[in-house]
MIDOSE-1310 file (N, C-alpha, C; in nm, 2 decimals, decimal comma, always signed):
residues 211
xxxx	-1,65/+0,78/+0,45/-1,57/+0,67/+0,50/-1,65/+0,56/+0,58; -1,74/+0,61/+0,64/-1,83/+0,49/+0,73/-1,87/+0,40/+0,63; -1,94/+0,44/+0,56/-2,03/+0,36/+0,45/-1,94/+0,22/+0,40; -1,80/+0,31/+0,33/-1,72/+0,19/+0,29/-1,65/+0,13/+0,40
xxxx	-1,63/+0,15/+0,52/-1,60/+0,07/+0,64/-1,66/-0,01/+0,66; -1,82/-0,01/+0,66/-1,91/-0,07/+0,66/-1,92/-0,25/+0,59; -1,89/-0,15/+0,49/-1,90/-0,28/+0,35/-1,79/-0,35/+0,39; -1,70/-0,34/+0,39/-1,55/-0,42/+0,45/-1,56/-0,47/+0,56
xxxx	-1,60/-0,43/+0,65/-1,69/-0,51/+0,72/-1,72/-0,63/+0,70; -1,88/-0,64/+0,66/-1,93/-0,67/+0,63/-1,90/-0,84/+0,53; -1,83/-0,75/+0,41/-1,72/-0,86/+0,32/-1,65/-0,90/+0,41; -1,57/-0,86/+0,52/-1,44/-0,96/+0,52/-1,49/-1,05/+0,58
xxxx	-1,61/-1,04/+0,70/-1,66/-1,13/+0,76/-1,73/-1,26/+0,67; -1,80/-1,24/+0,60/-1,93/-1,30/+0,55/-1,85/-1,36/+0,41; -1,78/-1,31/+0,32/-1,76/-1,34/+0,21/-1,57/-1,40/+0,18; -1,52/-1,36/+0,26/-1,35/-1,43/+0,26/-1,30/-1,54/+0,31
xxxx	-1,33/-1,68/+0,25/-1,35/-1,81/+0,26/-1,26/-1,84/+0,41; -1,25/-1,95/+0,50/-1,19/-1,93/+0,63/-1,04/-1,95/+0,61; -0,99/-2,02/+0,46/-0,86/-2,07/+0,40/-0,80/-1,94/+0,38; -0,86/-1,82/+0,32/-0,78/-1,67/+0,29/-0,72/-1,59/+0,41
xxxx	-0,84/-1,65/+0,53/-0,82/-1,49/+0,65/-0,67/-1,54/+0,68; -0,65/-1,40/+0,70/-0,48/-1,38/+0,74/-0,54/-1,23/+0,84; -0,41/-1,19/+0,91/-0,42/-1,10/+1,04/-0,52/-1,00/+0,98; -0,45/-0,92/+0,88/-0,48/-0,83/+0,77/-0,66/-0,81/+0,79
xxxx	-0,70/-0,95/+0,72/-0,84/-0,95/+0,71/-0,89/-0,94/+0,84; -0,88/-0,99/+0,95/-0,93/-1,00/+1,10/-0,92/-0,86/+1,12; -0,80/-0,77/+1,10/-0,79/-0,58/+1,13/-0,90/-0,55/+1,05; -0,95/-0,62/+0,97/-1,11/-0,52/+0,87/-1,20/-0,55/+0,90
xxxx	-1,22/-0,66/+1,01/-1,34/-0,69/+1,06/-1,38/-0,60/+1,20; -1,28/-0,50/+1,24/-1,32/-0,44/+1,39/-1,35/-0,29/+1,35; -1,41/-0,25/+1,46/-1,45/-0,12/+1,42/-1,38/-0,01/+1,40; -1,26/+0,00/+1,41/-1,16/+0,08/+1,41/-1,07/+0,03/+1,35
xxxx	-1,01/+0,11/+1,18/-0,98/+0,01/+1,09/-0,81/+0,06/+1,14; -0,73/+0,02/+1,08/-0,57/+0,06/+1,07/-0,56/+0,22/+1,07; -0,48/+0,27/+1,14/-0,44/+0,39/+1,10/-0,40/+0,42/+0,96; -0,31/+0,34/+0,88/-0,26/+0,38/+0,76/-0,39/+0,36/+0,70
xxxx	-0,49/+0,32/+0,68/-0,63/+0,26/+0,60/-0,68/+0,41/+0,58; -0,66/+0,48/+0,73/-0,75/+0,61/+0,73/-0,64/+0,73/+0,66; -0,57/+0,68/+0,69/-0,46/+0,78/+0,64/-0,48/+0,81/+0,51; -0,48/+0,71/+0,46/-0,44/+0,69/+0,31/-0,61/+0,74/+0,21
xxxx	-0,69/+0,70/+0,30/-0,86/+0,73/+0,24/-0,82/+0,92/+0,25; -0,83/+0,98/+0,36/-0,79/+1,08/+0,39/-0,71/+1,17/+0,26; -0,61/+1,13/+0,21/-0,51/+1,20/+0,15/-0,59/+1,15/+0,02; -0,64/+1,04/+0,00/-0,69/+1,05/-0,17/-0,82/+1,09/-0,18
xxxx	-0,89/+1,12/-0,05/-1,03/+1,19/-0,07/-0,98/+1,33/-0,14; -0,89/+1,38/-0,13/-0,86/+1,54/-0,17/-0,80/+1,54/-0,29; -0,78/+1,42/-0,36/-0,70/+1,41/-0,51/-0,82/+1,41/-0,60; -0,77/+1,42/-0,75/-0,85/+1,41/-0,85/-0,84/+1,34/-0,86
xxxx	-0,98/+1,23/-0,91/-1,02/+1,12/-0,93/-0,96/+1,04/-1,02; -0,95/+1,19/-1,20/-0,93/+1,13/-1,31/-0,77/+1,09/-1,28; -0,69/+1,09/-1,21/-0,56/+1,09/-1,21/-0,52/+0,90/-1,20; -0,43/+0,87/-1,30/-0,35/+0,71/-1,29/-0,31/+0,65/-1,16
xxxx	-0,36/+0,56/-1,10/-0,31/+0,52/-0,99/-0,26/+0,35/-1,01; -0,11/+0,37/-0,97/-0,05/+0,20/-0,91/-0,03/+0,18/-0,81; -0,11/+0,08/-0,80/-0,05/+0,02/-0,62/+0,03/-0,08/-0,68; +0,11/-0,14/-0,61/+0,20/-0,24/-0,54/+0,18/-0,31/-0,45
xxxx	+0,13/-0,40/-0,42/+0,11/-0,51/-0,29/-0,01/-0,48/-0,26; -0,13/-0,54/-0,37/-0,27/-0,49/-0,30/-0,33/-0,59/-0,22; -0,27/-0,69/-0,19/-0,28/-0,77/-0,04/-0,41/-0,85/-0,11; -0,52/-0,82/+0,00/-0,69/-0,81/-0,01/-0,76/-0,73/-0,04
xxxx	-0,71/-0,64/-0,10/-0,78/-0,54/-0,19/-0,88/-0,42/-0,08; -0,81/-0,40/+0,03/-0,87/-0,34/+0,15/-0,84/-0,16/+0,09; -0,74/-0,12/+0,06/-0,71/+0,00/+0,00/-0,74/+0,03/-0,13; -0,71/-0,11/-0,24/-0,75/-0,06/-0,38/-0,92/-0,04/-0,36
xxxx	-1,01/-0,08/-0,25/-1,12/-0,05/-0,21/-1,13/+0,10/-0,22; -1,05/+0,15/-0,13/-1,09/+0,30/-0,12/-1,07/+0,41/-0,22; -0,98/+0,35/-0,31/-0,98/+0,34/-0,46/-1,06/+0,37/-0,55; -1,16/+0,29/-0,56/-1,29/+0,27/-0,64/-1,39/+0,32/-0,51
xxxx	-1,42/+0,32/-0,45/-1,49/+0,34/-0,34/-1,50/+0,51/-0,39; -1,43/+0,59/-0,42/-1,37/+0,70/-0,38/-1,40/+0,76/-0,58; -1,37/+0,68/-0,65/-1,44/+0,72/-0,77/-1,31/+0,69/-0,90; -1,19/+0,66/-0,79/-1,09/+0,69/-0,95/-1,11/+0,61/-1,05
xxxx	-1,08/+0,65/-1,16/-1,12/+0,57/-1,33/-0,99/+0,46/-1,32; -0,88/+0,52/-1,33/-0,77/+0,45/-1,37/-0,64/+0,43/-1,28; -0,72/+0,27/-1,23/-0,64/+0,17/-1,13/-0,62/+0,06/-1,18; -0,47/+0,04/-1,12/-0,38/-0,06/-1,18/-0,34/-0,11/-1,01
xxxx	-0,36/-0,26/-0,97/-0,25/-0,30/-0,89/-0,26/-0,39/-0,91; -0,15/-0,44/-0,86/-0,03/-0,53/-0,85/-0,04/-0,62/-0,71; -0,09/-0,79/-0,72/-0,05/-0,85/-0,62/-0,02/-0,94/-0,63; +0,12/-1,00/-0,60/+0,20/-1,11/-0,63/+0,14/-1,27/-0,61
xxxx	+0,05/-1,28/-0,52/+0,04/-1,35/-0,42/-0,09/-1,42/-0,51; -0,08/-1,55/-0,55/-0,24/-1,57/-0,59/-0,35/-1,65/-0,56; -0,32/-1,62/-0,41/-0,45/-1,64/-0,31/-0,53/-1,50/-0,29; -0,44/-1,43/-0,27/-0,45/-1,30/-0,21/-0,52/-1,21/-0,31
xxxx	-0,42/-1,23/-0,45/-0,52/-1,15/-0,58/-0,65/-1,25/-0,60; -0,68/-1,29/-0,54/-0,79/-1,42/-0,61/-0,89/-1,34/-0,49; -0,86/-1,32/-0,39/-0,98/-1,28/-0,30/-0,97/-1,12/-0,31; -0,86/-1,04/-0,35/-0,87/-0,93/-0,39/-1,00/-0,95/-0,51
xxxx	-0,95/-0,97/-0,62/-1,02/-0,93/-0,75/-1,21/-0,98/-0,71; -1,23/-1,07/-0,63/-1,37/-1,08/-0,58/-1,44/-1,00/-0,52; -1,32/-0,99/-0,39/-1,37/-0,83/-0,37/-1,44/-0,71/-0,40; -1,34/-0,67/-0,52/-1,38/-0,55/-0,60/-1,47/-0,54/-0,70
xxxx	-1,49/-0,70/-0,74/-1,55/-0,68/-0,80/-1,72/-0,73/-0,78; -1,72/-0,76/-0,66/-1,87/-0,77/-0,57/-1,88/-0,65/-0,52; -1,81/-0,57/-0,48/-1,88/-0,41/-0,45/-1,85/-0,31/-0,52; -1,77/-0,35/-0,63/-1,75/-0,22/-0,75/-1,81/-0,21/-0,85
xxxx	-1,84/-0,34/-0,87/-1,83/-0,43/-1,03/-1,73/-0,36/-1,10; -1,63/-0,40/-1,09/-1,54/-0,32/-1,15/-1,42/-0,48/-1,16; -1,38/-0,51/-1,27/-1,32/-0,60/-1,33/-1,17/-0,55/-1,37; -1,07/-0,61/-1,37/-0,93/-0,52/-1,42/-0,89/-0,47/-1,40
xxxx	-0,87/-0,47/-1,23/-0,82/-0,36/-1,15/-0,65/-0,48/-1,07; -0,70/-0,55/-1,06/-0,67/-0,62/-0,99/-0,54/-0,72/-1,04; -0,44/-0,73/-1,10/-0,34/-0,81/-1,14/-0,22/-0,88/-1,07; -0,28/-1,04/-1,08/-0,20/-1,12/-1,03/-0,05/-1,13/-1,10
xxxx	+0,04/-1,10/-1,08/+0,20/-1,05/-1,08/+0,28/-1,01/-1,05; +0,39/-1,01/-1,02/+0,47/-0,94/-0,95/+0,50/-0,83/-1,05; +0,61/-0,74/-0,93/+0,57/-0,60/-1,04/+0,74/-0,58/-1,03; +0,85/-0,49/-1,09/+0,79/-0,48/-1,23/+0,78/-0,55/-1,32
xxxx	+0,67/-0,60/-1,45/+0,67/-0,64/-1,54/+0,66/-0,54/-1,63; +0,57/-0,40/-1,66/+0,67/-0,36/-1,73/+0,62/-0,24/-1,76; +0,66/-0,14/-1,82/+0,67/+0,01/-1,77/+0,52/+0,09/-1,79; +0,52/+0,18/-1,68/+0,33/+0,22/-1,61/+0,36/+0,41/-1,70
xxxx	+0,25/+0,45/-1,72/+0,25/+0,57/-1,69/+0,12/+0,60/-1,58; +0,16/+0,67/-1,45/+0,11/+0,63/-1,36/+0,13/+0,84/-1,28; +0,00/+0,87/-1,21/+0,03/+1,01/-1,18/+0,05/+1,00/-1,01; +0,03/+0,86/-0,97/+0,04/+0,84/-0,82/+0,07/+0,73/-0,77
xxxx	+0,15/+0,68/-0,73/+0,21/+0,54/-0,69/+0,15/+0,51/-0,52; +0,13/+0,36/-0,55/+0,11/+0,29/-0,35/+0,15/+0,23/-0,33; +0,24/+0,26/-0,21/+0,29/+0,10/-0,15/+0,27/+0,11/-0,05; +0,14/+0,05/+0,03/+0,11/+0,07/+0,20/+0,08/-0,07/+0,19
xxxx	+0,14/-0,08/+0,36/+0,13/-0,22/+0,43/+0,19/-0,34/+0,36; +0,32/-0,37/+0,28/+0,38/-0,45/+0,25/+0,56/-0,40/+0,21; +0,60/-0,50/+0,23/+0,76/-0,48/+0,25/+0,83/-0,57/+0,14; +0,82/-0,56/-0,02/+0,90/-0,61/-0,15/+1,05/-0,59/-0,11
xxxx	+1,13/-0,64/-0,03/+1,28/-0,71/+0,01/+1,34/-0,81/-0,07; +1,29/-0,84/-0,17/+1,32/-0,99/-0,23/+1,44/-0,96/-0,28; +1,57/-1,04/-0,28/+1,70/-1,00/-0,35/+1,78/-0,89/-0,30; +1,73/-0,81/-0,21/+1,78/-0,69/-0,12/+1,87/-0,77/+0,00
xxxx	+1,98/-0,70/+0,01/+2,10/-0,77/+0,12/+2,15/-0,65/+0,21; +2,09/-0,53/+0,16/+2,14/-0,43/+0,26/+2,05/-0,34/+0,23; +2,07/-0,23/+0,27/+2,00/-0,12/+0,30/+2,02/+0,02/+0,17; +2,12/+0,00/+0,09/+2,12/+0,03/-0,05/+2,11/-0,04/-0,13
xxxx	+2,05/-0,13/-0,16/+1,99/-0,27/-0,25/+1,82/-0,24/-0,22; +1,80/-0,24/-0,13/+1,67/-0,21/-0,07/+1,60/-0,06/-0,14; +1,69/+0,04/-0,07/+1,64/+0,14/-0,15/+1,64/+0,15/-0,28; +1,77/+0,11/-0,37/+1,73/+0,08/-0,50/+1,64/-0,02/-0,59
xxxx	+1,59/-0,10/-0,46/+1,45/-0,19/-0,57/+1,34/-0,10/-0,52; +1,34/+0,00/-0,46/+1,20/+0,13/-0,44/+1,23/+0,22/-0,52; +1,34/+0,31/-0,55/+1,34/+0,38/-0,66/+1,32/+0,30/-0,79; +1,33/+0,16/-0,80/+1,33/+0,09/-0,91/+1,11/+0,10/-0,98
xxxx	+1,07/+0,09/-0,86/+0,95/+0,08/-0,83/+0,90/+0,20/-0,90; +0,96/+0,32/-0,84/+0,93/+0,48/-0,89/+0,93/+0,47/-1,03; +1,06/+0,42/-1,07/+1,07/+0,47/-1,19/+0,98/+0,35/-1,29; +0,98/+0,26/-1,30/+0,90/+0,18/-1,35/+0,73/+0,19/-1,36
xxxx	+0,71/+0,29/-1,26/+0,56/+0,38/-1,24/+0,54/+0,48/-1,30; +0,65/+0,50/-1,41/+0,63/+0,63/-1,46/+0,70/+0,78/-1,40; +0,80/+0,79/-1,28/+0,77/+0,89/-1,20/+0,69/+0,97/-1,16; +0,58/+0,87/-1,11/+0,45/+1,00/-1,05/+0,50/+1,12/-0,97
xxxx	+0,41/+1,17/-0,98/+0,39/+1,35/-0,91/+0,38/+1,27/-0,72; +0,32/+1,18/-0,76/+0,27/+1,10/-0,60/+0,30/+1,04/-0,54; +0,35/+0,98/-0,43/+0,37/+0,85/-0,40/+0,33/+0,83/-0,22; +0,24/+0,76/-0,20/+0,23/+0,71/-0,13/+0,30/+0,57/-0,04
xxxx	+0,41/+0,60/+0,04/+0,50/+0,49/+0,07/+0,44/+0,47/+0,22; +0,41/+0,36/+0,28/+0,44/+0,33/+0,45/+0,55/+0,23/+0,43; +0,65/+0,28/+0,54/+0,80/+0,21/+0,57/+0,79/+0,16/+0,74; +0,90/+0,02/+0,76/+0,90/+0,04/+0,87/+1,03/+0,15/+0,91
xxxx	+1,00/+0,20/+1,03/+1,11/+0,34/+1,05/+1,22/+0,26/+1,14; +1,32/+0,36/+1,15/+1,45/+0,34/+1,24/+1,44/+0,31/+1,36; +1,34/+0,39/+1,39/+1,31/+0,40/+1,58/+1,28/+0,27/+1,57; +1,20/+0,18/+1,55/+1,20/+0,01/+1,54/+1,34/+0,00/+1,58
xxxx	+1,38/-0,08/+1,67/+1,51/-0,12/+1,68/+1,54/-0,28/+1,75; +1,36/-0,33/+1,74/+1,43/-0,47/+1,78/+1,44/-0,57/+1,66; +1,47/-0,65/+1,73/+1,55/-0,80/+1,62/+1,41/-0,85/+1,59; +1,40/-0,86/+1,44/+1,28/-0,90/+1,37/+1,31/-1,01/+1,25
xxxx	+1,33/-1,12/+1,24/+1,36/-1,22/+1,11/+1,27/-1,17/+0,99; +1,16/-1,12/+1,04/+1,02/-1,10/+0,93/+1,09/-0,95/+0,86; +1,14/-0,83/+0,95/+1,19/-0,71/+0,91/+1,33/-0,67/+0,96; +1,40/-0,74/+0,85/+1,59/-0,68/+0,90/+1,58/-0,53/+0,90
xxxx	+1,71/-0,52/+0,98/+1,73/-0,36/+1,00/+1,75/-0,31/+0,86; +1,77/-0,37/+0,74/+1,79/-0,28/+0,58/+1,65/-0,23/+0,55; +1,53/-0,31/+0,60/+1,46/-0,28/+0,55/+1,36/-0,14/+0,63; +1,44/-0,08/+0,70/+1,39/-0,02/+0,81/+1,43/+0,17/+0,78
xxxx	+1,33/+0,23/+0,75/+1,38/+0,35/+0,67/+1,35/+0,47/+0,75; +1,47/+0,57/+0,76/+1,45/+0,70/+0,76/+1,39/+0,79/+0,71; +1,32/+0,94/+0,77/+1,29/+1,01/+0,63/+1,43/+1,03/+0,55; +1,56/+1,06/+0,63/+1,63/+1,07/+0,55/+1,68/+0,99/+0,41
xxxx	+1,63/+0,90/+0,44/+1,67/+0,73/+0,35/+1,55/+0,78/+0,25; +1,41/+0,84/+0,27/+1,31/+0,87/+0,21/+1,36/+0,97/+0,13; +1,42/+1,09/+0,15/+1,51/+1,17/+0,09/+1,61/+1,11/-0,02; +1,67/+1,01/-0,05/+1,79/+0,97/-0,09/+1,71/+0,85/-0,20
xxxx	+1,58/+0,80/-0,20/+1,53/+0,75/-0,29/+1,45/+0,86/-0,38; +1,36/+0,94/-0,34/+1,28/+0,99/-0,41/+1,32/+1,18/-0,48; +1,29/+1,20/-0,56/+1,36/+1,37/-0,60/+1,23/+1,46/-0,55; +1,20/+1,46/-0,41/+1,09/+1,53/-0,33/+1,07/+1,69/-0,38
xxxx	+0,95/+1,68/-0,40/+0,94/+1,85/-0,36/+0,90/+1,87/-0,23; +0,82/+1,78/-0,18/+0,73/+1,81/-0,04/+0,67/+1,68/+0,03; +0,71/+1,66/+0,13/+0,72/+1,57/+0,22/+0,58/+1,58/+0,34; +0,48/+1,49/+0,35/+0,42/+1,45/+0,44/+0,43/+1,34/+0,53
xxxx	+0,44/+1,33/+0,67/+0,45/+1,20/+0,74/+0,34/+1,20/+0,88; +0,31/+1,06/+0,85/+0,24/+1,02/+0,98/+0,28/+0,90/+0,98; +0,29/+0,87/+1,17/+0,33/+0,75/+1,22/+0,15/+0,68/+1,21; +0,17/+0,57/+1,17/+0,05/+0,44/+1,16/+0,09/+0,35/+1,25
xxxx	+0,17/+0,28/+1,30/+0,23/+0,18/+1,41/+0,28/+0,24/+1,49; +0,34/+0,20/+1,60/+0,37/+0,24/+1,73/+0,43/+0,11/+1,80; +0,58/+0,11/+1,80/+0,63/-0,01/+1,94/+0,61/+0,01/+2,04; +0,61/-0,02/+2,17/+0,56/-0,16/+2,18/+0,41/-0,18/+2,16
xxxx	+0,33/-0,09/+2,13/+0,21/-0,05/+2,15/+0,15/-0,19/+2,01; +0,24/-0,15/+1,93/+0,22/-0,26/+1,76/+0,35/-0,30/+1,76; +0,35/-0,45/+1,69/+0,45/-0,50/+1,65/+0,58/-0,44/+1,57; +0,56/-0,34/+1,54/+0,63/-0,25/+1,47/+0,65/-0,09/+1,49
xxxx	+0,69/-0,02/+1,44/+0,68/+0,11/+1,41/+0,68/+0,16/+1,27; +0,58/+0,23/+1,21/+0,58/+0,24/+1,09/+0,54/+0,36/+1,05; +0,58/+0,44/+0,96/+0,49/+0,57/+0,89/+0,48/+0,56/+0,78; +0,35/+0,65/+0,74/+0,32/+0,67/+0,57/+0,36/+0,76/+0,51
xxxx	+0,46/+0,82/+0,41/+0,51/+0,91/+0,32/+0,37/+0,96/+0,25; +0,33/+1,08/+0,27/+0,29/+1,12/+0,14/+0,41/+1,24/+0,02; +0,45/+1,23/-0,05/+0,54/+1,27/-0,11/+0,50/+1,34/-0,24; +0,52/+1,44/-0,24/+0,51/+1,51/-0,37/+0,63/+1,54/-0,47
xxx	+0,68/+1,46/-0,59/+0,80/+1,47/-0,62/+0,79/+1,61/-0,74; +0,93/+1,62/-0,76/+0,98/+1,68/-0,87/+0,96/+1,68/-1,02; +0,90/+1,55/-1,05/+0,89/+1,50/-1,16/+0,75/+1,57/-1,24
């Protein structure tokens, strides 16, 4: 983990033009990266490599890093945004050499076979008006991934309870609510954010489903 902390480092500083940096990139410049960052390195250091991976919202390519970093063959993500995939795909591909990983589009466009799904550190709300519209564009997500065995979700949680324009209360999930999207066999959780401590409260799902 140091080595590739290192490198990110390193890149976000030196190589991510001054028009890209957003908060995101400034958290990968300190020595002590996100909790979900380690979280998430953590739980796929112990997976098989050869196994299909989708992310969803690969931001700046900070996670699909640990990705390739870490050895998997077959990575697919998804980032809507095409500033963001533009400094992503440079990224990965100055310290991976690795080309193709990276796709500028919103997702779904169209159907994955996929053995582990990601969605850390972004909140896809678009067209969601409550809190069962919400969960059904994330089970929409699931199923459009193929129903992985996997899924890796960070949500913001319930305990969050102040007034946020950026995160309405629909978008704010229980494990129970976690329950009611996914056909779980086995549920992992850790909190990554903390109110007042962070602007939010958040945790990462690791979830092992049914499928």
């Amino acid at each position: 983990m140091e080595t590739l902390h290192n490198l990110l480092v390193e890149y976000n500083i030196n190589s991510i033009p001054a028009k890209y940096q957003r908060s995101w990139s400034i958290m990968f410049q300190e020595k002590r990266f996100p909790t979900y960052w380690e979280t998430v390195y953590n739980i796929l250091h112990k997976m098989d490599k050869s196994l299909s991976v989708l992310e969803i919202g690969a931001g700046q390519g900070d996670v699909t890093s640990i990705l390739c970093y870490l050895g998997f063959t077959k990575i697919t993500s998804y980032e809507r945004d095409k500033e963001m995939a533009k400094v992503a795909i440079s990224k990965i591909q100055s310290l991976f050499q690795r080309t193709n990983v990276i796709i500028n589009a919103d997702f779904p466009n169209s159907r994955h076979t996929s053995d582990v799904l990601v969605i850390v550190n972004c909140v896809y709300a678009d067209g969601a008006t409550n809190k069962l519209e919400y969960k059904d564009k994330l089970k929409s997500f699931y199923e459009y991934a193929g129903f992985p065995k996997t899924v890796l979700l960070e949500v913001i949680d319930t305990s969050y309870i102040q007034p946020n324009p950026d995160f309405p209360y629909f978008v704010r999930l229980s494990q129970e609510d976690i329950y009611d999207i996914f056909p779980i066999e086995s549920i992992e959780s850790y909190e990554t954010y903390h109110y007042p401590i962070n602007k939010t409260t958040k945790f990462l799902y690791h979830i092992r489903t049914r499928q």
